[in-house]
TORVODO-385808 format. One record per residue: residue in three letters; x, y, z of N, C-alpha, C in turn. Coordinates in Angstrom, 3 decimals. Example, Ala and Ser with C-alpha at 12.3 -4.5 7.8 and 13.67 -1.06 7.14 Angstrom:
# residues 2
   residu        n_X        n_Y        n_Z       ca_X       ca_Y       ca_Z        c_X        c_Y        c_Z
      ALA     13.190     -5.690      7.800     12.300     -4.500      7.800     13.200     -3.300      7.800
      SER     12.850     -2.250      7.080     13.670     -1.060      7.140     12.900      0.030      7.870
This chain:
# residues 197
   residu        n_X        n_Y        n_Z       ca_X       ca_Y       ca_Z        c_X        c_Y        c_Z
      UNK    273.941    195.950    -25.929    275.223    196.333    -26.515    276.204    196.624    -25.389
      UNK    277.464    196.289    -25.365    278.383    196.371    -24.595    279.613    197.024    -25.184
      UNK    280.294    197.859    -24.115    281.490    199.110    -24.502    282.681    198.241    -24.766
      UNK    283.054    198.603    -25.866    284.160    198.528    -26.369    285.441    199.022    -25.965
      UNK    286.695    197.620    -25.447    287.604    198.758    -25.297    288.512    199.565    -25.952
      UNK    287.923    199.327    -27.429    288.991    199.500    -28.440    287.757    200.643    -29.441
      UNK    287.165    201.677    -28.363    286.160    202.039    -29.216    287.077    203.089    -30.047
      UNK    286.652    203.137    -31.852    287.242    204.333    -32.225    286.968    205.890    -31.971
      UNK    288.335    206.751    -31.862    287.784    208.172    -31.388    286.988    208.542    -32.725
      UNK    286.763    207.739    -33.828    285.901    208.723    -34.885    284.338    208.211    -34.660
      UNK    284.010    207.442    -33.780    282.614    206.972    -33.500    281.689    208.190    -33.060
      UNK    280.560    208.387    -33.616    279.794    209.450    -32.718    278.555    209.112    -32.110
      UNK    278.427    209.967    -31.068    277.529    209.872    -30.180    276.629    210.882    -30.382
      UNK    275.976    210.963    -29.881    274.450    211.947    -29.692    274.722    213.226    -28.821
      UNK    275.714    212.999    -28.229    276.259    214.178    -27.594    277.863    214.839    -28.226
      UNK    277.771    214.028    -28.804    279.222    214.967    -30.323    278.592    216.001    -30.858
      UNK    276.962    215.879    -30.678    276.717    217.122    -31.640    275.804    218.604    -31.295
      UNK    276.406    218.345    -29.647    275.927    219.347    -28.983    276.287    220.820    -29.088
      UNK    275.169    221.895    -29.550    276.321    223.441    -29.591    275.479    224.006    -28.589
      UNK    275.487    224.925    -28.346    274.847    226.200    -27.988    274.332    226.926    -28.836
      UNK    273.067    227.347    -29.013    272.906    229.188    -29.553    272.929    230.004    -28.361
      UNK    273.262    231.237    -28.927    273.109    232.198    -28.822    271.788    232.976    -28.270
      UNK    271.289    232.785    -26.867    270.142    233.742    -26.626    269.548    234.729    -27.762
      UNK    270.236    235.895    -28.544    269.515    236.769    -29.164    269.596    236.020    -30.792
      UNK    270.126    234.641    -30.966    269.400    233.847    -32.227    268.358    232.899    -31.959
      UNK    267.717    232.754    -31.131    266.530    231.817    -30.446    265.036    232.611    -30.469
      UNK    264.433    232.360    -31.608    262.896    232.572    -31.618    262.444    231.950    -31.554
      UNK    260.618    232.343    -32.085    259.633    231.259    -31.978    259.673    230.482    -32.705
      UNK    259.285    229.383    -33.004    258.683    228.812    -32.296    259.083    228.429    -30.722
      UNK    258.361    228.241    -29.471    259.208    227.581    -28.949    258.760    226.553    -28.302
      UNK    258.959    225.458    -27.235    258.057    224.724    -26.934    256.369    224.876    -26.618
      UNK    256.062    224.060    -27.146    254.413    224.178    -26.055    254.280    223.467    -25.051
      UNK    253.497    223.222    -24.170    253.308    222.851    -22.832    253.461    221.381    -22.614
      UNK    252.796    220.913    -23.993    253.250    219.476    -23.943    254.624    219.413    -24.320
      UNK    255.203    219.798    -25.225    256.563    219.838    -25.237    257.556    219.629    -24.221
      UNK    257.542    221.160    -23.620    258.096    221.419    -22.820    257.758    220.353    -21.045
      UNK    256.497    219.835    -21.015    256.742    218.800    -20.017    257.252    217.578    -20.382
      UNK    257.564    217.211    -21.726    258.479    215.939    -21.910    260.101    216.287    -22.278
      UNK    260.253    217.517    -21.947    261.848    218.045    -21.778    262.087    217.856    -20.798
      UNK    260.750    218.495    -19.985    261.362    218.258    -18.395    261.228    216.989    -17.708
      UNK    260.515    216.107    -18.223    260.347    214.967    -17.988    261.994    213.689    -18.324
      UNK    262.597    214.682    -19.352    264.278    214.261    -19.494    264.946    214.647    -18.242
      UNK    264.610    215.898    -18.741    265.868    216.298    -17.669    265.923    216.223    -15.731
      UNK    264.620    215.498    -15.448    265.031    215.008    -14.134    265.355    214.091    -13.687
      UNK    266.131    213.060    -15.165    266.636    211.870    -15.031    267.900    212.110    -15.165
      UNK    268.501    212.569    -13.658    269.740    212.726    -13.165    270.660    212.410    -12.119
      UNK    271.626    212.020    -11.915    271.936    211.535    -10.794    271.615    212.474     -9.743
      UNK    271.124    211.514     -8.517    270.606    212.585     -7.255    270.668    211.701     -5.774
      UNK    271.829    211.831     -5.483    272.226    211.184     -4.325    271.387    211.631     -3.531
      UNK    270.458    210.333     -2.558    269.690    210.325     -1.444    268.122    210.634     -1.838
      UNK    267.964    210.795     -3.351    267.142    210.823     -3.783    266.054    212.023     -3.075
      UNK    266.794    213.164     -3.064    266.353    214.543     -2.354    265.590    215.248     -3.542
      UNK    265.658    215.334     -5.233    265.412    216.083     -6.148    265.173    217.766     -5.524
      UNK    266.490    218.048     -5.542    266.997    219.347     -4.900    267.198    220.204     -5.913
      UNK    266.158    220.325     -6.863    265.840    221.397     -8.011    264.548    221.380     -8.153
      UNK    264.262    222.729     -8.748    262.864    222.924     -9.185    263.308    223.641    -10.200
      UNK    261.896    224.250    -11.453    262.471    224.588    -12.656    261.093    225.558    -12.516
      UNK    261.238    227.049    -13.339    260.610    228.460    -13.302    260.787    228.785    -14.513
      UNK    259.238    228.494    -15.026    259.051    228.934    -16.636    258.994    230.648    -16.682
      UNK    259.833    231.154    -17.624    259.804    232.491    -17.775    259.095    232.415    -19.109
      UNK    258.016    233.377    -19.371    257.628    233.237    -20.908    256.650    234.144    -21.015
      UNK    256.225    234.575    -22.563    254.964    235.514    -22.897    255.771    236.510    -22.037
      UNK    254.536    237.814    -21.836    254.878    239.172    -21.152    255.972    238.634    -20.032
      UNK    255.706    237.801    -18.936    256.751    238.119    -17.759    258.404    238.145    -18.307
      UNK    258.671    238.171    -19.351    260.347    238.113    -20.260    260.205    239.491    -19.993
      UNK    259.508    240.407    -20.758    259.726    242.174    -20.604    259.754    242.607    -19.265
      UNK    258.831    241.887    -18.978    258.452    242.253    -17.031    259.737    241.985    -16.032
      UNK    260.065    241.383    -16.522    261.515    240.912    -15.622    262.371    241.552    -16.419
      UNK    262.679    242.155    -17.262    263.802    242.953    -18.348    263.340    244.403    -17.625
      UNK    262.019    244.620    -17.574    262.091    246.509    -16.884    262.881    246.023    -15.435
      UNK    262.036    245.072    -14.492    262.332    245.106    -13.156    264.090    245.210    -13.098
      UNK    264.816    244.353    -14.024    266.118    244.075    -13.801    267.043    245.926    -14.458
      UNK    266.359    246.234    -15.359    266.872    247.576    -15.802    266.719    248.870    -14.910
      UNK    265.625    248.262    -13.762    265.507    249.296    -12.745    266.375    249.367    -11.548
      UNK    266.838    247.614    -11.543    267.656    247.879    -10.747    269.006    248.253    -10.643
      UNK    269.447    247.590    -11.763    270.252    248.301    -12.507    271.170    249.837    -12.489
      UNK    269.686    250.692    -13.244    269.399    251.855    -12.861    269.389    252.795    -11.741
      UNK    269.082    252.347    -10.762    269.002    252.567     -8.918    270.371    252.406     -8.555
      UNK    270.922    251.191     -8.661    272.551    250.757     -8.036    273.292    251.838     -8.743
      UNK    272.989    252.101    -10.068    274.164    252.319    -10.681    273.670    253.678    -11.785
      UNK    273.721    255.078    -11.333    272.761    255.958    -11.936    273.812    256.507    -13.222
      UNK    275.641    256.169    -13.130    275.651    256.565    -14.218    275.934    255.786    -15.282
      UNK    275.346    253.936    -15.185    275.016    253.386    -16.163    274.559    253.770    -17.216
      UNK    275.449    253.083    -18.325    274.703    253.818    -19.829    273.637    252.998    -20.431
      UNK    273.426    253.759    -21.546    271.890    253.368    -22.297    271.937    251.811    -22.249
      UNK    273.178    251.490    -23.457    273.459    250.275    -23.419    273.532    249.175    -22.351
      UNK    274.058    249.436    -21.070    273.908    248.555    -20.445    272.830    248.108    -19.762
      UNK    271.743    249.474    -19.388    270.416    249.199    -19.082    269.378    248.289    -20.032
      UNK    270.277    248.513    -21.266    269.274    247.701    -22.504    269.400    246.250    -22.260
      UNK    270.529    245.955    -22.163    270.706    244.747    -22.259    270.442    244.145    -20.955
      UNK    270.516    244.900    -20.011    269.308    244.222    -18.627    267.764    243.946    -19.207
      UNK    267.448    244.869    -19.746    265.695    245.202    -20.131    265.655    243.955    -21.203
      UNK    266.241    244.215    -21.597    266.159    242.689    -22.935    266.785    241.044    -22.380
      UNK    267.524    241.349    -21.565    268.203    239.848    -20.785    267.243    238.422    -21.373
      UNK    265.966    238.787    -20.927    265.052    237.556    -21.367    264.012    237.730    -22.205
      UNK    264.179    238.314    -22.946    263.523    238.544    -24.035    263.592    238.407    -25.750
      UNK    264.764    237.670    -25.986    264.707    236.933    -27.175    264.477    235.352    -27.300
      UNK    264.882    234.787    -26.217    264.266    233.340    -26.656    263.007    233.768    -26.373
      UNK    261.725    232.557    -26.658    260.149    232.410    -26.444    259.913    232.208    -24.957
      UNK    261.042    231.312    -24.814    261.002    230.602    -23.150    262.163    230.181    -22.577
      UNK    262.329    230.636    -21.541    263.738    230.406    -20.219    263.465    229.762    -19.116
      UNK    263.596    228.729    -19.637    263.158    227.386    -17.695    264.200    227.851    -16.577
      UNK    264.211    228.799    -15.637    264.935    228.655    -14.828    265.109    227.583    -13.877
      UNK    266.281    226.823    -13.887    266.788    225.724    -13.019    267.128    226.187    -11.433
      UNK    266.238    225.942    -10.335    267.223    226.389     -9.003    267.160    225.324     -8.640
      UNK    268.252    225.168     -7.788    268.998    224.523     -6.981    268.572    224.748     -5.297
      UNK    267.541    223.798     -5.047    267.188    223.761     -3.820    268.005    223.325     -2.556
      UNK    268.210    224.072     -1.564    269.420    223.389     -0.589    268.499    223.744      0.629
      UNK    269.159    222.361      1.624    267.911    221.897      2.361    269.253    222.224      4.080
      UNK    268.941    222.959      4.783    269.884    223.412      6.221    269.564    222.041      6.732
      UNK    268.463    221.456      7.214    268.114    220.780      8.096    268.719    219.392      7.765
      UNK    269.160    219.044      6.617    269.448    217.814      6.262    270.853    217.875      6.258
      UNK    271.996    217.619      6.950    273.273    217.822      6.659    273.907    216.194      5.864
      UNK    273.068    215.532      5.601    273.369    214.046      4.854    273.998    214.175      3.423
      UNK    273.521    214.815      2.968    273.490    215.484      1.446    273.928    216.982      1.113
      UNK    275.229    216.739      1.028    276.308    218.225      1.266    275.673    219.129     -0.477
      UNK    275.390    220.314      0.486    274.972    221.039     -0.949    275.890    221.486     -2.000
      UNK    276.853    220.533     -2.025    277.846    220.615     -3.351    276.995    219.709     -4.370
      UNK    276.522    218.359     -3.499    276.240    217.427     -4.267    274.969    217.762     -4.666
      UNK    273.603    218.519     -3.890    272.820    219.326     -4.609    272.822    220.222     -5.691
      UNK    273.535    221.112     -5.360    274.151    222.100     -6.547    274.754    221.625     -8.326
      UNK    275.442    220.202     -7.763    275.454    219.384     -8.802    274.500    218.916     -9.686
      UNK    273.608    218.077     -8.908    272.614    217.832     -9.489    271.882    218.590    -10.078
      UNK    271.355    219.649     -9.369    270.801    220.627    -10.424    271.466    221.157    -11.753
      UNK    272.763    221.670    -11.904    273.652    221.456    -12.663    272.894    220.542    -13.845
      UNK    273.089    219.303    -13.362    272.953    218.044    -14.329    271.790    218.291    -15.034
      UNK    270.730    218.352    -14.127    269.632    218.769    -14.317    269.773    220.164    -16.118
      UNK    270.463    221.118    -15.648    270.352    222.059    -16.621    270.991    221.525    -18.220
      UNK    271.957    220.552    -18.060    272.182    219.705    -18.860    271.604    218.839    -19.624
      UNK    270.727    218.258    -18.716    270.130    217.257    -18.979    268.819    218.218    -19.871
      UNK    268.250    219.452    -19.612    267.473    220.208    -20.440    268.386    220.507    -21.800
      UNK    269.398    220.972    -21.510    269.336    221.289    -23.138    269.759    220.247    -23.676
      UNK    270.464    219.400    -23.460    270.221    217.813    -24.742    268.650    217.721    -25.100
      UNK    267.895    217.540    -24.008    266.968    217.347    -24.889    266.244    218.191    -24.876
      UNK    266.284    219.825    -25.139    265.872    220.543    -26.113    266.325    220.200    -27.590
      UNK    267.760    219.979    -27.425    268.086    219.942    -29.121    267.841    218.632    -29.497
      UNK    267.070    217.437    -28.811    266.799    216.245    -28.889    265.779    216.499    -30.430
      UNK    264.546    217.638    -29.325    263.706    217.899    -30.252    263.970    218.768    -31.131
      UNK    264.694    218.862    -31.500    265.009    220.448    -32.824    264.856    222.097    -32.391
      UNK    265.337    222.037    -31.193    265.220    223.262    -30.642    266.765    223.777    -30.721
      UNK    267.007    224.762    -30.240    268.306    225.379    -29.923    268.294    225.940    -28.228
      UNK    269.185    225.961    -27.451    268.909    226.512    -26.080    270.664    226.718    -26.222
      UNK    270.662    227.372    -24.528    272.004    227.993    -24.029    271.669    227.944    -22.751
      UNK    272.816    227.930    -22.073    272.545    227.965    -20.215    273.088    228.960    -19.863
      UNK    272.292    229.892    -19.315    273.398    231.397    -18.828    272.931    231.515    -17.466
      UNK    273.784    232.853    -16.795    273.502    232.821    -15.692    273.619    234.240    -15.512
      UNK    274.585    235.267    -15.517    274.748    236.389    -15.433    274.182    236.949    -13.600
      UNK    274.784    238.506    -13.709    274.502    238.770    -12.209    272.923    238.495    -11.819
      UNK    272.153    238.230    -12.387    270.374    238.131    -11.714    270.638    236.851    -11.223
      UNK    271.198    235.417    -11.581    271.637    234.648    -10.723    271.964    234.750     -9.459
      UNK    272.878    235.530     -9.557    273.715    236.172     -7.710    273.254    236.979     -7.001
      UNK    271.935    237.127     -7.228    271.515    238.613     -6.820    270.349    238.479     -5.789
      UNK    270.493    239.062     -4.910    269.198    238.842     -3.678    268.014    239.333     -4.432
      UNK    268.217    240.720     -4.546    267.155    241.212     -5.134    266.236    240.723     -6.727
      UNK    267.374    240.197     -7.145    266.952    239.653     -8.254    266.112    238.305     -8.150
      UNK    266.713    237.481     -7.533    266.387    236.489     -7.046    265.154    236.330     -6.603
      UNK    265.008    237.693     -5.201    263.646    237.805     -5.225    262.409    238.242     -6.282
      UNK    262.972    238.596     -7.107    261.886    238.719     -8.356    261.152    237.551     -9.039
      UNK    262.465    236.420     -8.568    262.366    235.156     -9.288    261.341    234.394     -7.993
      UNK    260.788    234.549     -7.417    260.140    234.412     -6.287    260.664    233.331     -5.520
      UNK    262.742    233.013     -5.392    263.708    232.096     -4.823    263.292    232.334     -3.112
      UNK    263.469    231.233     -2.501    263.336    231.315     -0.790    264.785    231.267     -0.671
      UNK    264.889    231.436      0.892    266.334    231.734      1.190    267.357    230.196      0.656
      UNK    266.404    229.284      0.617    267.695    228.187      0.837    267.855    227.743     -0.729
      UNK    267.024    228.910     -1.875    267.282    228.461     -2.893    268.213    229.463     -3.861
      UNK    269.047    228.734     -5.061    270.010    229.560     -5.555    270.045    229.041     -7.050
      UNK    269.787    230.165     -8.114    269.293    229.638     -9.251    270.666    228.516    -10.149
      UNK    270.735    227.710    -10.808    271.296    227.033    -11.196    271.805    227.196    -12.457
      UNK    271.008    228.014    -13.140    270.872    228.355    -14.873    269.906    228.418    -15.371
      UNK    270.070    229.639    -15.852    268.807    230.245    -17.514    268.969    229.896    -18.372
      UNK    267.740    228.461    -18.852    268.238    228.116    -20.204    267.198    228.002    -21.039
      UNK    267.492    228.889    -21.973    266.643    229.966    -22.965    266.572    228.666    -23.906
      UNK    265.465    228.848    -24.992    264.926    227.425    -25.620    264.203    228.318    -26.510
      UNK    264.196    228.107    -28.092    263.800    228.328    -28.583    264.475    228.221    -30.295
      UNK    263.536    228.405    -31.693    264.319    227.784    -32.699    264.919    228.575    -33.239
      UNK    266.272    228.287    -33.699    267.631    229.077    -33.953    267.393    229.415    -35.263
      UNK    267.966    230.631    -35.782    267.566    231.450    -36.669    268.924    230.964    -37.758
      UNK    270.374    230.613    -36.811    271.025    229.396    -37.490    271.860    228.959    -36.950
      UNK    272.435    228.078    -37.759    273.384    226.806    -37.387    274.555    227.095    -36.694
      UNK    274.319    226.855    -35.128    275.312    227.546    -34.349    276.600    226.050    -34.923
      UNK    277.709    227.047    -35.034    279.195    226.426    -35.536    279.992    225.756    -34.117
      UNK    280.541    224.830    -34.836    281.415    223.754    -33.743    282.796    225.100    -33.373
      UNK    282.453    224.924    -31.741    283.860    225.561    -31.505    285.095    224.325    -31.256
      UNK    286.552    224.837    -30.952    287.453    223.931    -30.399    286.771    223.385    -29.746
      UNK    286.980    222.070    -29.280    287.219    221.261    -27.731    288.431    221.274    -27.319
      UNK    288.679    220.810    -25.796    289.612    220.543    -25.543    290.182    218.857    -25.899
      UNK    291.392    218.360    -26.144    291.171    216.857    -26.449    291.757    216.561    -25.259
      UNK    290.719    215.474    -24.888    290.491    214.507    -22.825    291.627    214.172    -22.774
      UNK    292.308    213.787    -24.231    293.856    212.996    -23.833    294.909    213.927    -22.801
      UNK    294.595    215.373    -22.817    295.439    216.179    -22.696    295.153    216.610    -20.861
      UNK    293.661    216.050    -20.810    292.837    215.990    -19.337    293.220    215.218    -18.275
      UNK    293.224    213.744    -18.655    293.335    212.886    -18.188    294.737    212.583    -17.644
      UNK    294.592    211.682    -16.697    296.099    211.649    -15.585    295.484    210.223    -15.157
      UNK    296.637    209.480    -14.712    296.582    208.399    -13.887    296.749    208.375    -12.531
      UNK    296.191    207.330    -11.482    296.650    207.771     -9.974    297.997    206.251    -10.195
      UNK    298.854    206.980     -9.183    299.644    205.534     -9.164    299.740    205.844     -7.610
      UNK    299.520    204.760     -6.873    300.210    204.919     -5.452    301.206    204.077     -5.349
């Protein structure tokens, strides 16, 4: 099949019907192992200049979700002693309503200056993309978050990241309790520009 240049804007694609849930609407079920290695088996079909695959992916799941919700509420707690209830909660709970959170990092390599770690960082990116299509390929629901444990040394080190790595996105997977609603888009017409020289 070949693109049309006269394609209509009411045609849809497989990616028209992409939403997000909501982390705290994502339960169980959630993938199983076979599952979840033919998600990931999608999502490392991404563009990857120099063919470096400058991501790796960190199953969070079962107990280590609470385990990483105290560690992050402690730290929390420590930085910041007159943090309230609430905000410590929602550290302690961070990963603990979906079943499972593939963390995406973004591996960046010093020694190789060929492959500028924008274009790494990208890819992984893609990479986190490329997971949740096909989570919701299979009838799942996911979201990509990132919040301060992303940016965070200490956090990071929990996530057992080396120095040259920097997480990419938390993307929580699991089946939606409901039908997350179409927000606006922006319309591309309004995006798009021409170059004229």
């Amino acid at each position: 099949m070949t693109a049309s240049a006269n394609t209509s804007d009411t045609q849809s694609i497989p990616l028209d019907l992409r939403r997000s849930v909501p982390a705290r609407q994502l339960g169980e079920p959630g993938p199983d192992d076979a599952t979840l290695h033919r998600l990931l088996a999608s999502a490392v079909r991404v563009p990857d200049h120099g063919k470096r695959v400058p991501f790796r992916f960190l199953r969070i799941a079962g107990p280590a979700r609470a385990a990483l919700g105290e560690a992050l509420a402690a730290i929390t707690r420590r930085r910041d002693p007159g943090a309230g209830e609430a905000a410590i909660d929602k550290d302690r709970q961070r990963f603990s309503h979906a079943p499972l959170v593939v963390v995406v990092v973004a591996v960046f390599d010093p020694d190789d200056a060929q492959i500028p770690d924008q274009e790494r960082l990208l890819t992984a990116g893609c990479a986190c993309f490329a997971l949740l299509q096909a989570a919701q390929s299979f009838g799942f629901g996911a979201c990509w978050l990132t919040g301060w444990p992303a940016y965070d040394d200490e956090a990071r080190g929990l996530l057992g990241l080396a120095a040259h790595e920097r997480v990419a996105g938390f993307i929580h997977i699991g089946t939606p309790s409901l039908e997350a609603p179409e927000r606006e888009r922006p319309d591309p017409r309004t995006l798009l520009s021409e170059l004229v020289l």
